[in-house]
C-alpha positions, 0 to 999 in steps of 0.5 A: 643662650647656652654657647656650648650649642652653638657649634661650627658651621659644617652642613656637611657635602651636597652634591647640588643638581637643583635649579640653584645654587650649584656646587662651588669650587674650591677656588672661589670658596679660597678667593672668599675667604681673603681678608676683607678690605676698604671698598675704595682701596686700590687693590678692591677698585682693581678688583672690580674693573677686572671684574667687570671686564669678565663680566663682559666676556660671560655677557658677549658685550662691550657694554660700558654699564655692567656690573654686579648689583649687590643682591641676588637674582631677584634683585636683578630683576627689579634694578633693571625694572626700576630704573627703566619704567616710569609710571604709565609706560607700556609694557609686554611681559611674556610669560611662560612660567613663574618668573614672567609672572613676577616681572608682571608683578614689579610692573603692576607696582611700578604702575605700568601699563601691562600687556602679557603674553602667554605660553604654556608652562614647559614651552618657548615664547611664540614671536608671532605672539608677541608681534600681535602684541605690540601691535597698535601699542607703544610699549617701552619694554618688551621682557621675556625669560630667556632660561625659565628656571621654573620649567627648563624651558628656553626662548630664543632673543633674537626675532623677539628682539627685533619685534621689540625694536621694530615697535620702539621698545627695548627688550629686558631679558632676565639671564638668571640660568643662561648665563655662563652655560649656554650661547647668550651674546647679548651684543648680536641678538639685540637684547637692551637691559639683562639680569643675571645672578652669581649662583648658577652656571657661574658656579659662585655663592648667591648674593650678586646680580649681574647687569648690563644696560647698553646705551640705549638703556642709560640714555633713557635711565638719565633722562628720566622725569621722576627719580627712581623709586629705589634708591639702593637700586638707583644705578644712575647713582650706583653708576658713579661708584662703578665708574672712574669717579669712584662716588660712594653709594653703598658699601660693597660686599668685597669678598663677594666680588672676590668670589665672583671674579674668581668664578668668571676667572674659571670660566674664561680659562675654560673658554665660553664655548668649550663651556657651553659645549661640556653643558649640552653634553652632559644634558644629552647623557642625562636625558638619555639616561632617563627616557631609557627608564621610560621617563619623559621631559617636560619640554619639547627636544627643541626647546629645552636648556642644557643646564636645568632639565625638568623630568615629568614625575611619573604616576605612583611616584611621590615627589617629596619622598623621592627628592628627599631618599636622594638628599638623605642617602645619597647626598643629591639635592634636586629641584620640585615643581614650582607654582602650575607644576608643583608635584608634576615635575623633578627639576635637575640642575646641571650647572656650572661646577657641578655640570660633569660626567660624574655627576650624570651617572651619580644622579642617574643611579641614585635616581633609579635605585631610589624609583625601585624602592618605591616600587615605581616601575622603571627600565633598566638601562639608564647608566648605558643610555648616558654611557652611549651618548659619551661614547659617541662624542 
């Protein structure tokens, strides 16, 4: 191994505007950076009480069991399925983009009895589908995607959740791009079991899953028949180590949870709903921005998230080459299609530390200039279609 070679880390400044991660303060990279204690110490178990407490002002919940699994996202969905689902039980999974179908995926080997239901692809799940659904079943859990980061496509929880508690079920709701960025109250709208993850709206480097189960959740979690197939993602036994008996499980990653509690700190000064507010804004600048180029979105007006915007990629345009001209020159990166619409859609990110003004018209600039050289042909008036939405706030 030639040592000379290997030199600092330093890959150099993005401007993150993909469907994750997003940009990171500065704060939260500071917090990171703190020295590296006991995962028992009593400043580290201050540490996660605080964090937990933040964690249930982003979630609207005053559930006991939240806490911040140690994994990504991905990681998230399979502790809330795991610990829920034992072989044989029903389950309905709606499905409206490629995280529904990998929820689909975990119940299939859990041994779950599978039910989907399905939207197209760029569209909210119908509730009247689902009630069909359920129908004459028994099913345990109802799970959808709140925020399919695949589409940008939002399903709203709460006529779904009461289908689901209506037919006996509880409903899981995967939080993954809604959390921190939009209205989620997990509380008022009935949702049961939810994951989230760190390196989206709450603006913090991936590693760490946020959950809440209420108590319905932990009822059927400690009365289970058979032991949870994982054990690192066994919360009856994480549980211990996340409450006042402080019973070791697994060594967690403490300079995660320092960035993370920071990034909640941040959030919470900022205030949820002026935080919300400051997404919808920035996402009303960025449509105008591109339908004045003569562009479209994906996802119907009603039914689209603030914080992640799929763009219908135009015909002549090609998706690599124009995401890679905005990463080479201008330092951008954004998101391409996933899985049905791979190379039919740009998918831009505004999330988090990286949802401002500055980084609208950045975006939109760069993007038009980038098009023109590619000879797609587009309208001028992008900056001034953002500029008119500022104006009138």
């Amino acid at each position: 191994m030639d040592l000379k070679s290997l030199t600092e880390v330093n890959p150099g400044r993005r401007v993150l505007m993909g469907p994750g991660p997003s940009d990171v303060s500065p704060r939260v990279l500071q917090a990171m950076a703190s020295p590296c204690i006991g995962h028992l110490d009593p400043y580290f178990l201050l540490m996660m009480d605080q964090t937990q407490e933040l964690l249930r002002y982003v979630f609207q919940t005053r559930n006991t069991f939240t806490i911040p699994v140690s994994g990504t996202g991905s990681a998230g969905m399979e502790t809330c399925f795991v610990n829920m689902l034992e072989p044989g039980d029903e389950v309905v999974v709606c499905v409206n983009g490629v995280f529904g179908t990998r929820m689909c995926d975990i119940v299939k080997r859990l041994g779950g009895k599978l039910t989907m239901v399905e939207a197209p692809w760029g569209r909210a799940i119908d509730p009247d589908a689902v009630r069909k659904a359920v129908a004459g079943k028994k099913p345990k859990l109802v799970a959808l995607v709140h925020a399919e980061t695949s589409t940008g496509a939002c399903t709203p929880l709460a006529d779904i959740a009461k289908i689901a508690h209506e037919a006996g079920a509880l409903l899981l709701a995967d939080m993954v791009t809604s959390l921190a960025g939009m209205e989620v109250n997990i509380d008022n709208n009935g949702v049961d079991v939810v994951y989230s993850c760190t390196q989206k709206c709450i603006s913090c480097p991936p590693g760490l899953a946020p959950v809440s189960f209420n108590d319905a959740a932990v009822k059927i979690l400690t009365s289970r028949k058979t032991p949870v197939v994982s054990w690192y993602l066994d919360m009856s036994m994480v549980l211990n180590y996340w409450s006042a008996a402080r019973i070791y499980h697994h060594t967690a990653p403490i300079n995660m949870i320092y960035g993370l509690r920071e990034a909640l700190r941040i959030v919470a000064e900022e205030g949820l709903e002026a935080r919300f507010a400051e997404h919808r804004l920035n996402h009303r600048a960025l449509v105008a921005g591109v339908e004045a180029m003569g562009l479209s979105m994906l996802v119907p007006p009603t039914e689209r998230l603030p914080m992640l915007n799929s763009i219908v990629i135009p015909s002549g345009a090609d998706d690599k080459k124009v995401r890679g001209a905005l990463l080479d020159k201008f330092g951008i990166e954004i998101g391409g299609g996933l899985g049905n619409l791979a190379g039919k859609i740009w998918r831009v990110g505004l999330m988090g530390h990286a949802c401002c003004q500055s980084n609208v018209f950045l975006f939109l600039s760069a993007f038009e200039t980038i098009l023109k050289t590619e000879g797609i042909k587009v309208k001028p008036g992008a900056l001034s279609g953002a500029a008119e939405v500022y104006d009138e706030k």
